[in-house]
N, C-alpha and C positions, 0 to 999 in steps of 0.2 A: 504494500500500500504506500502510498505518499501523505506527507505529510509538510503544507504549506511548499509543495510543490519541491519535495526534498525524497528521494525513492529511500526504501529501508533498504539497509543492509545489517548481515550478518554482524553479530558483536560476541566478544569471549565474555562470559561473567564477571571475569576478575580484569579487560581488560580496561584500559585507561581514555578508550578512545572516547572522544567529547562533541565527534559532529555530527550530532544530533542536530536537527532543527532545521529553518529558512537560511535563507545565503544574507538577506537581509541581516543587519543591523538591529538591535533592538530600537534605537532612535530612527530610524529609519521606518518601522513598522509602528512605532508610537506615533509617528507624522502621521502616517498612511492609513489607518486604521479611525479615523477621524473620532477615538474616545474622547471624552472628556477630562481634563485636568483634575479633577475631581472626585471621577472615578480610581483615574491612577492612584490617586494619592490615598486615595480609602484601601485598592486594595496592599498599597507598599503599609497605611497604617496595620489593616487586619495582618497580612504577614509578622508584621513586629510584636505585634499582639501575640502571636502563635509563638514564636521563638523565646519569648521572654516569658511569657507563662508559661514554657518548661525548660529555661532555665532557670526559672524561680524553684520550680520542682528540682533539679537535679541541686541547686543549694541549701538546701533543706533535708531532701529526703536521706542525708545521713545519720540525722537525731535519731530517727527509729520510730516516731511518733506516727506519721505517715505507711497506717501498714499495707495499703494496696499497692499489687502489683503496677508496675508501671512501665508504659511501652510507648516510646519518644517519637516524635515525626521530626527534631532538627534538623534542619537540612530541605524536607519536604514540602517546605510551607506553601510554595507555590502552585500547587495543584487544588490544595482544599482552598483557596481563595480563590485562585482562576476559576474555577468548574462553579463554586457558591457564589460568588457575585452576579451570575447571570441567572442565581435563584428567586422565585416570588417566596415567602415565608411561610406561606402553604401548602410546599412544596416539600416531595418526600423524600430525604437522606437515609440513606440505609449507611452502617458500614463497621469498622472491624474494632479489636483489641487495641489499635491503634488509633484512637479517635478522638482525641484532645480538639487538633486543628478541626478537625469536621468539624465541630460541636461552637467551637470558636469562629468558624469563619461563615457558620449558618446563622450565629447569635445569641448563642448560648453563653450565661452570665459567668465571668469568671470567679467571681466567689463563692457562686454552689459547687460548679466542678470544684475549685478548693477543698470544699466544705465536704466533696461525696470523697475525696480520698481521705479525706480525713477522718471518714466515719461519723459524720455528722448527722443530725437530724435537720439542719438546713441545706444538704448535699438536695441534689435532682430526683435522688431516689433514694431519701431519706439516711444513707450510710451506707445501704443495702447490697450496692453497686459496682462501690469503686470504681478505678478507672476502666474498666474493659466493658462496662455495661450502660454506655450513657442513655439518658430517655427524656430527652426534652420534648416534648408534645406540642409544644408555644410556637415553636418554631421549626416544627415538620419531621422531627428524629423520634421515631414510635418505638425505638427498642433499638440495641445492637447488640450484634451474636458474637462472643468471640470464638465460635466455632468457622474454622478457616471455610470460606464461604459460604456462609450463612446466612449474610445480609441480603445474597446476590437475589435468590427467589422471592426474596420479602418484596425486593423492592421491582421483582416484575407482578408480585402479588397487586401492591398497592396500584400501578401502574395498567392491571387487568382492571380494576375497580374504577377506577378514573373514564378510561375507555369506556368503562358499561354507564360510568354515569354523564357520558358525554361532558364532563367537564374540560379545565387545560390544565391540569395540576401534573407535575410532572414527577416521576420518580428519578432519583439516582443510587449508583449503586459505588459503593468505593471500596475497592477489594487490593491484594498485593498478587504480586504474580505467583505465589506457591497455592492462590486461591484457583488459578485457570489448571492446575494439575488433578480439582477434583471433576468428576460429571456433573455436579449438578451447574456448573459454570454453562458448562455444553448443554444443557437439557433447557438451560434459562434464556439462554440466545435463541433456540431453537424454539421454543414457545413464543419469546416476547419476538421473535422475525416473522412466526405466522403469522400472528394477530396485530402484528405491528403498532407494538403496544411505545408508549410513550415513557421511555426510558432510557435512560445516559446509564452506560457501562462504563466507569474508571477507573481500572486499573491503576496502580501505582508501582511500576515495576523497578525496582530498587536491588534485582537482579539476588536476593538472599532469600529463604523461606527458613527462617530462624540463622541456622549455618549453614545450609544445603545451597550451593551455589547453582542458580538457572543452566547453568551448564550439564550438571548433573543429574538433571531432573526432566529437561526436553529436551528434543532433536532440536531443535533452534530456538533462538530466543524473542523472534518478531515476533510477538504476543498479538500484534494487531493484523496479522494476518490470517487468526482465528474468525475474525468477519467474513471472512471471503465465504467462507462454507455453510455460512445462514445468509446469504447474499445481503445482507447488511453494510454501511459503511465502517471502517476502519481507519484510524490512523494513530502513527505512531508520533511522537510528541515530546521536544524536548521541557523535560517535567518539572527544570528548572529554569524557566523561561515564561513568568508569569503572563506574560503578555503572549504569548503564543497559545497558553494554554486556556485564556481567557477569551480568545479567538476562537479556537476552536469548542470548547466547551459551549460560547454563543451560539456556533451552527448549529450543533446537536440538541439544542436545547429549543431550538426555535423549532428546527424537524416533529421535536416530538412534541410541543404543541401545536404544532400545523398538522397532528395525526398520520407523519410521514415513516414515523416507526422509529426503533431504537438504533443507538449508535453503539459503536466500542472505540474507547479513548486509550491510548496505551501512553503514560506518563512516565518516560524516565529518569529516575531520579536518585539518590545514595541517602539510606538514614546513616547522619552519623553516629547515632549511640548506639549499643549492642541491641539485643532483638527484644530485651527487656531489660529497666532499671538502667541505671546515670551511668554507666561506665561504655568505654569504647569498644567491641570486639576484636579490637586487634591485640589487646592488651590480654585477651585470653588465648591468641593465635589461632582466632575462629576466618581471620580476613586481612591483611597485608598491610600495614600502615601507610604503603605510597598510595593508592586505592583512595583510602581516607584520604589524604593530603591531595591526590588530583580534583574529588569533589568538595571538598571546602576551598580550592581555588577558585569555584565557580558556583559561589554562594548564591542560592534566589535572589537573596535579600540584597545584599552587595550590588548586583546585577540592575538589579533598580534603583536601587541609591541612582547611582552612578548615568542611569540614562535619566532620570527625572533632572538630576544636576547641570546635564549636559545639552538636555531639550532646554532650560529653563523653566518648568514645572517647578521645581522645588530649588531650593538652596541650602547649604550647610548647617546655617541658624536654624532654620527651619525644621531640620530633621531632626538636632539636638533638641528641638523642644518638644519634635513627638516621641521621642525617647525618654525625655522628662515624664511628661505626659503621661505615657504607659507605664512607666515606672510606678509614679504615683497611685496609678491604679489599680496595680497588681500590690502593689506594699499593703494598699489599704484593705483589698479583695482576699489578701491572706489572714490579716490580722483577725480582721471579722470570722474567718473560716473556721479561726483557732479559737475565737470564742460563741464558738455555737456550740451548744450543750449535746453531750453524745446522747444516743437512744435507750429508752429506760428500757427494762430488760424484758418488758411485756411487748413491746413492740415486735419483737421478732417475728411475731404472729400475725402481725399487721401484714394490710397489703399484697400476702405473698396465699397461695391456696394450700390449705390445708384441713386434712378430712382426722380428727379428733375419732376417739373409739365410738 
């Protein structure tokens, strides 16, 4: 498949290679793309947003107080903003264990999420939860599975629903690529291409399924050429190129409220914390350190800075004070988080189904 007019090729797991994407320029397609300054700058703030509410979490979480598992998108940030800014609020997010940015770039408040790793009773889902089960309902996230594709059906479920009630609510699906190694990935394409159901497939192929390297696990790594065989559109997608990926996620998204059927988005990209909790995987000898080091050279975030700077969009002042800004916001979103009172110990019972003798 192609993507912004750029053909896929083959790539090793491990290896370094980074040309992915349009031949264009990012300022170049900032121009051309006739967005708003406005929007940019919302989605380089939600980006910062993401990165610094888990680096908040990786500065903390070595008190011990924070007992839920935790699974980091640094690095990522730029796909769960690209693909959610071209969301309406009623709009369905399905998606994985890893789901902090989802959850933040759909508008989910960061002081619950706080709150739900912290086992709180002001968490999203009462403490219930932690991080791998987020459920904001306010703003279109009905549940996440951290069963390795799990969200993928839900969200051609909700997406069948819509279809039948003739509405435009659209579903999306945010999965990693150790997700496309199960059936029901192929069973999900395969229904939602009959019925041509209204749903964004997004991959987040970051080329690892815990430590099992993409290499290891398929005959090739073009994940977006899984479309071709539900004659669906496909493309692959540098996943660190907000702007490209806000592009493309726009078309799919328009498709599936114009009732033109689902797409698949293959996003690529490098987390760089290990597959769970604050530490790096190189540092367990699960993945290479130069690896890490070639994709923090080509940070999302950095990436945008830098073209907003050079568009004229934003300026240096400026950016220091959305960093203020968010700072302040996450300092305050924690504090609060640590004084919300845990759940009394009848609660357990709450909420969840349960059949008594």
């Amino acid at each position: 498949m192609e993507a912004n007019g750029v053909k896929s090729k083959s790539r090793r797991a491990d290896s370094a290679d980074l040309s992915i994407g349009p031949h264009d320029t990012m300022e170049q397609r900032v121009s051309n793309m006739n967005t708003s300054s406005a929007t940019l700058v919302e989605i380089l703030r939600k980006m910062m947003l993401i990165r610094m509410f888990e680096e908040k979490i990786v500065d903390v979480y070595g008190v011990q107080d924070m007992k839920t598992p935790v699974h980091l998108s640094i690095g990522q940030e730029a796909i769960a903003v690209g693909v959610c800014e071209n969301l309406e609020t009623n709009d369905y997010v399905f998606t994985t264990h890893r789901s902090h940015g989802h959850g933040l770039a759909k508008g989910a408040d960061p002081g619950k999420l706080y709150a739900e790793f912290y086992g709180r009773i002001d968490g999203y889902c009462k403490g219930k939860g932690g991080s791998m089960h987020l459920s904001v309902p306010e703003v279109g996230i009905h549940g996440t599975s951290a069963i390795v594709g799990g969200g993928i059906p839900l969200a051609v479920g909700t997406a069948l629903a819509s279809s039948m009630r003739g509405d435009e609510r659209v579903s999306v699906s945010f999965f990693g690529d150790g997700a496309v190694d199960e059936g029901v990935f192929h069973e999900s394409l395969n229904f939602a291409a009959l019925k041509k159901l209204p749903v964004v497939f997004v991959c987040e192929n970051n080329f690892y399924a815990v430590s099992s390297p993409i290499s290891a696990r398929q005959p090739h790594d073009d994940i977006a050429r899984r479309a071709e065989g539900y004659n669906i559109p496909g493309f692959r997608l540098d996943g660190n190129d907000a702007i490209a990926v806000y592009h493309a996620a726009g078309q799919a998204v328009k498709r599936a409220r114009n009732k033109e059927g689902p797409t698949l988005l293959e996003c690529r990209t490098y987390r760089w914390k290990g597959h769970v909790g604050p530490d790096c995987d190189y540092e367990n000898g699960c993945r290479p350190r130069f690896e890490l080091d070639d994709w923090m050279d080509r940070c999302p975030i950095e990436i945008l800075k830098k073209s907003l700077v050079r568009t004229g969009i934003m300026n240096g002042i400026q950016i220091q004070a959305l960093v203020g800004e968010i700072h302040g916001q996450l300092n305050s979103a924690l504090e609060w988080a640590k004084r919300s009172p845990y759940p009394n110990k009848s609660d357990v019972f709450k909420d969840v189904f349960f059949k008594g003798k």
